[in-house]
N, C-alpha and C positions, 0 to 999 in steps of 0.2 A: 295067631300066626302059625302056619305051615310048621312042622317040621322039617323040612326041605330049606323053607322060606330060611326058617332058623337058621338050620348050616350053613346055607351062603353068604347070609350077614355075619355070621360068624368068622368065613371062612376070610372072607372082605374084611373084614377091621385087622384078622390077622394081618393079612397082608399089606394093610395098609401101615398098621404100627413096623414092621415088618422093613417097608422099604423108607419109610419116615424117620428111619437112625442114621441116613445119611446124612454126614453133616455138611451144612452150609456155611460161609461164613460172613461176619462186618463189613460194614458200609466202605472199608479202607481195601476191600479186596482187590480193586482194580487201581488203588491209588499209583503203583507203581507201573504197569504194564497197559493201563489206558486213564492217565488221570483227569481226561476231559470227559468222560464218559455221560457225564449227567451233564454238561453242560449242552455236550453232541444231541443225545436225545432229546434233551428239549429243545432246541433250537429248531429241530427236526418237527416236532412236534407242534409246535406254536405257527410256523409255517403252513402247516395242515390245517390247522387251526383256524385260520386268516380265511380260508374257502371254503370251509367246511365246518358249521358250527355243532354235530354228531360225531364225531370223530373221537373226541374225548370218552364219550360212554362207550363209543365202540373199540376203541382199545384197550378198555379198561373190561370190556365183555370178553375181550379175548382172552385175556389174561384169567378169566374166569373158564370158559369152555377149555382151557388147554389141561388146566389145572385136576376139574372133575373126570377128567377121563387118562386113566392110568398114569395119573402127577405131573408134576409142571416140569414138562421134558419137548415143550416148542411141536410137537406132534399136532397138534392142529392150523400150522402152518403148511405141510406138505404137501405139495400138488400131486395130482395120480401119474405115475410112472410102469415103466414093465413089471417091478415088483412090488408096487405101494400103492394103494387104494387107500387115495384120500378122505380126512374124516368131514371134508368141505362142505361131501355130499351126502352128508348121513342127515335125517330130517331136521334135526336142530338147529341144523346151521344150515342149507340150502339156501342160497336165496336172504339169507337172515344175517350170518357176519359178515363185518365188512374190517377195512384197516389194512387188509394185506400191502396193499401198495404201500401204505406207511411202514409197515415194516421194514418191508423192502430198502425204503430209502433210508431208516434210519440202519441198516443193515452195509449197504455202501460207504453212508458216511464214517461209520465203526469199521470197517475192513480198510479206506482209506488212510483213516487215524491209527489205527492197533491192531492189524490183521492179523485173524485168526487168532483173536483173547477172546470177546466176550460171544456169550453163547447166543442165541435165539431164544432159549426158555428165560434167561436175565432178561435181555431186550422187553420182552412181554412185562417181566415183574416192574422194572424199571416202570416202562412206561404207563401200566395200569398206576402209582401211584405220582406221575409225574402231572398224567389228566385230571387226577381227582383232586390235584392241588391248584392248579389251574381252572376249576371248575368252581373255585374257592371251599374246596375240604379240606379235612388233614391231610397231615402231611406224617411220615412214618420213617424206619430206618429200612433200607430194603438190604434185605440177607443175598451174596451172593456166591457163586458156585454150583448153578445150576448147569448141564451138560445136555446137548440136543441127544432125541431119540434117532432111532437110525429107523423107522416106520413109524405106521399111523397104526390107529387103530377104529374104524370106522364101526365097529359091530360096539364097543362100549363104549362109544359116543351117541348109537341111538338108546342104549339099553340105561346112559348113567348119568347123561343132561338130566336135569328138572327140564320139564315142559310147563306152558304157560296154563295147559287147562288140568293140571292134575290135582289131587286132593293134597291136604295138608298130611294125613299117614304114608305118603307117598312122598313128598315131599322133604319128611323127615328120613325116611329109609335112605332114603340117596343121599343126604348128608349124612346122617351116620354112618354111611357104606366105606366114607371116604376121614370119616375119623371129626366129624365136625358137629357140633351138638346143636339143640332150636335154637338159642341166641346164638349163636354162628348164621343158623339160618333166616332170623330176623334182622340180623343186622349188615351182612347181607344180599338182603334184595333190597338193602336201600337205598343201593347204588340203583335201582330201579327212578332214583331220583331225577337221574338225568336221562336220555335218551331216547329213541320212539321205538312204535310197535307197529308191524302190519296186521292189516285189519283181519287177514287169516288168523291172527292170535287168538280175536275176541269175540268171531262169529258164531262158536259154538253158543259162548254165554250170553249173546244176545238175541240169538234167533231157537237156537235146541238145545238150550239147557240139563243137562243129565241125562242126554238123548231123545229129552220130547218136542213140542214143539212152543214151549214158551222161552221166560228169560230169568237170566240170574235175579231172586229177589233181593240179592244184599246190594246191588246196583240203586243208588240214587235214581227218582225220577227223572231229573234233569241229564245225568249222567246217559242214564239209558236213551232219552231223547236224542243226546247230541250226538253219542255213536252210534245211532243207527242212523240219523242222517251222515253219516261222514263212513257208515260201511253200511250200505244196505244190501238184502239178503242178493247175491250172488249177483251182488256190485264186483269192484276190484280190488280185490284181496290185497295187495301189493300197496293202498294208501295208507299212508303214514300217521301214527297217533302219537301224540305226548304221555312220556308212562304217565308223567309228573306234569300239568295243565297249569300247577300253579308258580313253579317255575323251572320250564322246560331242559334250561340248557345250565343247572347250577344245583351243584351240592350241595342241599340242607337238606335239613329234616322234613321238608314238604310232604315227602310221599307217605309219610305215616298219618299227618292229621286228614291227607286226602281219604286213609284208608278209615279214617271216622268218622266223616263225611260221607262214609257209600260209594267215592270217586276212585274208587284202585281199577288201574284197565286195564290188567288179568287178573283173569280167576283164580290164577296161585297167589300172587298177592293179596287177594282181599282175605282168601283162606287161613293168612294170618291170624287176622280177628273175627272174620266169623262163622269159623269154625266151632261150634259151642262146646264150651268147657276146657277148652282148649289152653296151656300155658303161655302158648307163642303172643296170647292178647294182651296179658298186662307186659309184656316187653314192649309189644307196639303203644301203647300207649306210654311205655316210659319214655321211649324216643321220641315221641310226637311232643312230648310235655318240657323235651330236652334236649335239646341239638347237642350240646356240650357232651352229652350221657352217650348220645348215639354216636360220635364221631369216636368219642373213645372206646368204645367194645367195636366199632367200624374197623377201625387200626387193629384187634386184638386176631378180630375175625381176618381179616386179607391179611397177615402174616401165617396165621394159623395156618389159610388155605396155600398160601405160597411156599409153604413149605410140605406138603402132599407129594410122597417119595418121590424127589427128585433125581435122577443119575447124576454121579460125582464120579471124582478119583477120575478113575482108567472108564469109566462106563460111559455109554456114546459118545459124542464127540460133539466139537465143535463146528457147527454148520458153515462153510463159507457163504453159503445163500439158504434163504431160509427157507425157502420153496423145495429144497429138494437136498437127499442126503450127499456128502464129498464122493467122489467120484464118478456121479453119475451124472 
């Protein structure tokens, strides 16, 4: 590594311990100034649910993209405005998350019930562990006292996402950047359990692999087969894949035994395990061998990351609409 490289990871973890002393608090935060609060979002949620059976990973992916980029402060909910250049548009998310309208709504239904209590970065915590219990995962205590951002930040949202084709040294950097260690990082992407992928994800790995012009070999035969019938080369990027084929729309440990199978359908995923010599493999194999194992370091990891220096106290504020900061 750089010495360059060095300082900034350096300089990142500071900051990251740094803004991570803010405190959060218990599950009883809202007991008295919105005590239906979890009743509201999920009702809110189950509802979405009913039309739309992606919805759950996809707000549990929000909860994840908001987090990685400058801490879980509702910032990748804001629309672009005269002063804010949303992070909607930065490549990792273009075209890729989705859920805003649910927030929306469970955002109405909360300003009708308790106006102007709970924030937009809660709303996100809440509901990324409301889907994954719904989806039949654990289930966790969710910390709250999170405060919305007053901007986005769209330039560390391309610089500080993990992306789908990057290598596992890469991989690692950008969770350690953010204070979270490789089982943090194996554990996860197993939310990769539920949800799909567009075929832009995977076309590097099936058609120009490491820039040439073959295919990923840690790809199963079968596997490689059926994605390139379901993306062929500069078919339509925009078709939709299962991360997880063995079961699409539900939290378990699937996506790890897939990734010992050859069946992971990103390249960061499979980099996992085979990546050679790599520690992040016998974790995936302990989850694959253990649902029970994975769901508990799952819970240890999404509090960890939920808690990635949030504003409190006096700092931002309360969103009345999530899309956009009060007054404007």
């Amino acid at each position: 590594m750089s010495r360059s490289l060095f300082l900034a990871l350096g300089l990142s973890l500071v900051l990251f311990f740094q803004g991570s002393q803010a405190e959060l608090y218990a599950s009883s935060y809202y007991e008295n100034t919105c005590p239906n609060l979890e009743d509201i979002v999920t009702d809110v949620i189950k509802q979405a649910w009913y039309y739309d059976a992606r919805i759950l990973a996809s707000l549990t992916r929000l909860h994840f993209h908001d987090c990685f980029v400058h801490g879980c402060d509702g910032s990748v909910l804001l629309d672009n405005s005269e002063t804010i250049k949303s992070e909607k548009y930065a490549k990792p998310n273009y075209n890729s998350l989705r859920g805003f309208d649910v927030v929306d709504d469970i955002k109405t239904a909360l300003e009708n019930a308790c106006p102007g209590v709970v924030s937009c970065a809660d709303i996100l915590t809440l509901a990324a562990e409301i889907s994954v219990v719904l989806a039949g995962g654990p289930s966790w205590k969710v910390t709250y006292g999170r405060r919305d951002s007053l901007t986005a930040y769209p330039d560390e949202a391309e610089a500080k996402l993990p992306g789908a084709n990057e290598d596992l040294s890469i991989l690692k950097y950008k969770f350690s950047a953010v204070g979270l260690s490789e089982a943090d990082l194996v554990a996860l992407s197993g939310a990769h359990t539920f949800g799909r992928a567009q075929c832009k994800s995977i076309t590097e790995r099936l058609y120009n692999y490491h820039g040439g012009s073959g295919y990923d070999p840690s790809l199963s035969y079968i596997t490689l087969y059926i994605l390139q019938q379901r993306c062929p080369l500069y078919g339509d990027e925009t078709v939709l894949n299962d991360l997880d084929h063995t079961t699409p729309d539900y939290f378990d440990n699937k996506y790890y035994t897939n990734l010992q199978a050859g069946e992971g359908l990103l390249y960061s995923d499979q980099e996992l395990l085979s990546t050679y010599g790599s520690s992040t493999a016998s974790i995936v194999n302990d989850f694959a061998s253990s649902q029970d194992k994975f769901f508990e370091s799952f819970v240890e990891s999404i509090i960890k990351m939920g808690e990635i220096s949030p504003l409190t106290g006096s700092d931002g504020e309360i969103r009345k609409v999530c899309r956009k900061v009060n007054g404007s």
